[in-house]
C-alpha angles and dihedrals in degrees: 000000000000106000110251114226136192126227120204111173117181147123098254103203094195113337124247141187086266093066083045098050093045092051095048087043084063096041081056107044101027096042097231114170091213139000115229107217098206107195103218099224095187120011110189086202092071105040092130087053118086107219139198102267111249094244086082098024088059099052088041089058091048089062100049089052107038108112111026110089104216090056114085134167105243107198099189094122084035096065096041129072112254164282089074114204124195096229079069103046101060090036081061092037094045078055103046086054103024093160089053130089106236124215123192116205115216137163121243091249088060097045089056087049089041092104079054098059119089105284101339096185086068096061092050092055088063110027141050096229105230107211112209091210111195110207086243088059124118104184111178104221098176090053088047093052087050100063104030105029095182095063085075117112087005101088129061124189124243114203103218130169129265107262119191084206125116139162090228091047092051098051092050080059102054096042089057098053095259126135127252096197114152091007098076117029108270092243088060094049089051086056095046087051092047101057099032091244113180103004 
């Protein structure tokens, strides 16, 4: 029987326990013997962001993670120059396993935006898309298969909880003066502290 992997791309700036949850949420419903956290280094989506450098999102993401064993660090748009686009990713990473069955974990929200993305068609010849479906979603299948008739039969939906929690939200909190305890690991809190990250 083939492994089945996770994929979860994203800037993770910084990292939180929903990352974690959701993440967890796939391991259990989907069987994967492992979640691959990939740390988006350059993310041509958010070139008018400025983002955390990757010489403290990385060790932040290797925080969150450590101890549980399903979760590992994939460098794969670490080691390569940017802008990383996810049409690559999973071509290298379909590669890099190619007697696994890759799943790539995205929210409802991205799946309606998926025709959008750098050459989409691409993602669905290598991966099984994993919808994190939120019990508020409303994700328009039809109207998906439409516009993009290869994504039929290459996505499955992942019911997860609804999770205030949000990277955005937590650095406003952090540049006003407020606590994120219990919404980031404690490990990752103690590195943000440390280094004076989004004051």
């Amino acid at each position: 029987m083939a492994e089945r992997i996770g994929i979860f791309g994203g800037t993770f700036d910084p990292p939180h326990l929903g990352h974690l949850i959701l993440a967890e949420c796939a391991v259990s419903a989907l069987n994967l013997s492992r979640v691959l956290f990939v740390l988006t280094a350059d993310p041509p989506h958010k070139r008018d962001h400025t983002i955390t450098p990757i010489t403290h999102r990385l060790p932040m993401i290797e925080r969150a993670i450590a101890g549980n064993s399903c979760f590992e660090l994939s460098r794969i748009d670490i080691d390569r120059p940017g802008p990383h686009y996810t049409s690559d990713t999973v071509r290298l990473l379909h590669e890099q396993f190619s007697d696994a069955q890759l799943f790539f974990l995205l929210g409802g929200d991205s799946l309606h935006d998926l025709p959008t993305w750098h050459d989409p068609a691409a993602i669905v010849a290598h991966v099984t898309l994993a919808v994190m479906r939120r019990p508020a979603d409303h994700v328009e299948i039809s109207q998906l298969i439409a516009q993009m008739p290869n994504v039929a039969g290459h996505f499955q939906f992942v019911d997860a909880p609804t999770i205030g929690i949000s990277a955005t939200q937590i650095r406003e909190r952090l540049h006003a003066g407020h606590s994120i305890r219990y919404q980031v690991p404690e490990a990752v809190i103690m590195y943000i502290q440390q280094h004076r990250l989004y004051v």
